[in-house]
C-alpha positions as CSV (number, residue, x, y, z in Angstrom):
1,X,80.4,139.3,42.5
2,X,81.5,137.1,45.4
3,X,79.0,135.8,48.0
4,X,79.8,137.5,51.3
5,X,80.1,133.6,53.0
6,X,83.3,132.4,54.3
7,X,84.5,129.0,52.4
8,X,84.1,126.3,54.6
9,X,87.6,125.2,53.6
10,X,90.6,124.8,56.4
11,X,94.3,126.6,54.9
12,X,97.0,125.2,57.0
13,X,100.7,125.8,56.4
14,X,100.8,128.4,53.9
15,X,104.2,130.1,52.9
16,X,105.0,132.4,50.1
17,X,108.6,132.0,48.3
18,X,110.8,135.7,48.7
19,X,111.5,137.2,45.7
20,X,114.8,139.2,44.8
21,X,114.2,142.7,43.1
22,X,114.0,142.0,39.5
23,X,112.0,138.4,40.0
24,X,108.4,139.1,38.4
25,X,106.9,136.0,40.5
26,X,106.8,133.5,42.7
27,X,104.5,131.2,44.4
28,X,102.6,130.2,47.3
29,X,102.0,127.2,49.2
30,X,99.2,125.6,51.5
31,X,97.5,122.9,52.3
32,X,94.0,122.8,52.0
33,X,91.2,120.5,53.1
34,X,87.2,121.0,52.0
35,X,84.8,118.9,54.7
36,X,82.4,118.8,52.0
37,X,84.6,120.2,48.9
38,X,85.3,122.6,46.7
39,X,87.5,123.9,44.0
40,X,89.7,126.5,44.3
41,X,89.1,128.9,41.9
42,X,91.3,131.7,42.3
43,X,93.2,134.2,44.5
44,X,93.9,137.5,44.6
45,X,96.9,139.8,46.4
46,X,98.1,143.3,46.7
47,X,101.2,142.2,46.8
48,X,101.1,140.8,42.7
49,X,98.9,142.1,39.8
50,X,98.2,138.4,38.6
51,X,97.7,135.1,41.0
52,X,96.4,132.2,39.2
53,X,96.4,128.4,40.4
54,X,99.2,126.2,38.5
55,X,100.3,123.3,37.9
56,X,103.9,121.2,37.4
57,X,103.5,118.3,35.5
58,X,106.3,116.3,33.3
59,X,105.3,115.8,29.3
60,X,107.8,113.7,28.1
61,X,111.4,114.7,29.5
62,X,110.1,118.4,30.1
63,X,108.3,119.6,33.3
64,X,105.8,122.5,32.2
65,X,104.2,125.0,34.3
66,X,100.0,125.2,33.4
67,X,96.9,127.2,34.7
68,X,94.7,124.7,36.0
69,X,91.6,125.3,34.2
70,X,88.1,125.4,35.9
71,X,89.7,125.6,39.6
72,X,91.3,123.2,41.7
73,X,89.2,120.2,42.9
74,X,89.3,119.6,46.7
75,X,87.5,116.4,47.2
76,X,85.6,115.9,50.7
77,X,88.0,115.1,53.6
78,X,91.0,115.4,51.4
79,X,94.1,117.1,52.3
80,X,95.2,118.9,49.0
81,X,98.9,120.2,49.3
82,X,99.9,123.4,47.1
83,X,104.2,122.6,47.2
84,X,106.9,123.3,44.5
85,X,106.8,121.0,42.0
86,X,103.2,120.3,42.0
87,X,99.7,122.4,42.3
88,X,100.6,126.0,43.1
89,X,99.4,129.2,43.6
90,X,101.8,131.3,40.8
91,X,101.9,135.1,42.2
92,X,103.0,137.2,38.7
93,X,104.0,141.3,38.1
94,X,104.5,141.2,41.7
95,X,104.4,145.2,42.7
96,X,107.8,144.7,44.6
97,X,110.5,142.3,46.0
98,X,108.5,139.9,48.9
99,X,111.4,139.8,51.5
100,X,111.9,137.2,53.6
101,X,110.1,137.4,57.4
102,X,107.5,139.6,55.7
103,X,103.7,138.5,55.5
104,X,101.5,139.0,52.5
105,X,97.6,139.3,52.6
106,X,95.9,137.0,50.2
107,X,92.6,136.7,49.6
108,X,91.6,133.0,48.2
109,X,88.8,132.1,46.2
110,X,86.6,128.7,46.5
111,X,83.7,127.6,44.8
112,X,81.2,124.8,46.2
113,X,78.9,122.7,44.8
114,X,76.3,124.4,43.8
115,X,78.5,126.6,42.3
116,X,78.4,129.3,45.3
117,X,81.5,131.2,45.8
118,X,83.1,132.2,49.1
119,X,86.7,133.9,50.2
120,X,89.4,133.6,52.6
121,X,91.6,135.8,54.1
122,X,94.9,135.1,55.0
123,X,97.9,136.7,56.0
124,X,100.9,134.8,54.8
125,X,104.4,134.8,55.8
126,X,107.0,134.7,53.5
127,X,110.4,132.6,53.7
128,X,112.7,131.4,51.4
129,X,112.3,128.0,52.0
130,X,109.3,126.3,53.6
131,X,109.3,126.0,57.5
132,X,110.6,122.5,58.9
133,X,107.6,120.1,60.9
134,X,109.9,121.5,64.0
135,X,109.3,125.0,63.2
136,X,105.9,124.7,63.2
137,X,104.1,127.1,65.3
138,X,106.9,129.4,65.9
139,X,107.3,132.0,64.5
140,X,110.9,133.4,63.9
């Protein structure tokens, strides 16, 4: 059962990748900052049956795709970015193709330290690349 608080936890630039029919998943970006941190924990969507946090990391000569187990740490007054390549939110069994211009609501999940939970919801766009620093703030 989630607490009914708000995460004190600020979501800037977050972007979905469009999918094609046929594509089971895809992920989402974001960067997050926790004044006095958190982990996040989870997410969830209508838009996919399955959103877990991942993560990219070479082993060897072969780059792997993980869960990140326990939650994602976001240390206090520390931008975390979610980008391709690295931490991730992975959105799988996705209910149906995520076209690009579209937005997506998405519900993230955070725990604090003392182990309380709290939500936030978003409403994310979705694009096929992510936006340029001179796109910012427009919206297209």
């Amino acid at each position: 059962m989630l607490a009914p608080g708000v995460a004190a936890v600020d979501v800037r630039d977050a972007w979905i990748r469009a999918s094609v029919p046929g594509q089971s998943g895809t992920g989402a970006f974001m960067k997050l900052s926790a004044p006095s941190g958190a982990r996040l924990v989870g997410a969830t969507t209508p838009a996919a049956g399955i959103a877990e946090v991942h993560e990219m990391k070479m082993e060897g000569d072969t780059m792997r795709m993980r869960e990140v187990a326990g939650g994602l740490p976001l240390p206090p007054r520390q931008t975390v970015e979610l980008k391709a390549g690295g931490y991730h939110l992975m959105l799988m069994d996705l209910k149906q193709p995520l076209a690009d211009g579209s937005s997506v609501p998405l519900t993230l999940i955070f725990e604090d330290g003392k182990g309380h939970k709290g939500t936030r919801e978003l409403s994310v766009p979705v694009r096929t690349v992510a936006a340029s620093p001179a796109d910012a703030g427009h919206m297209h």
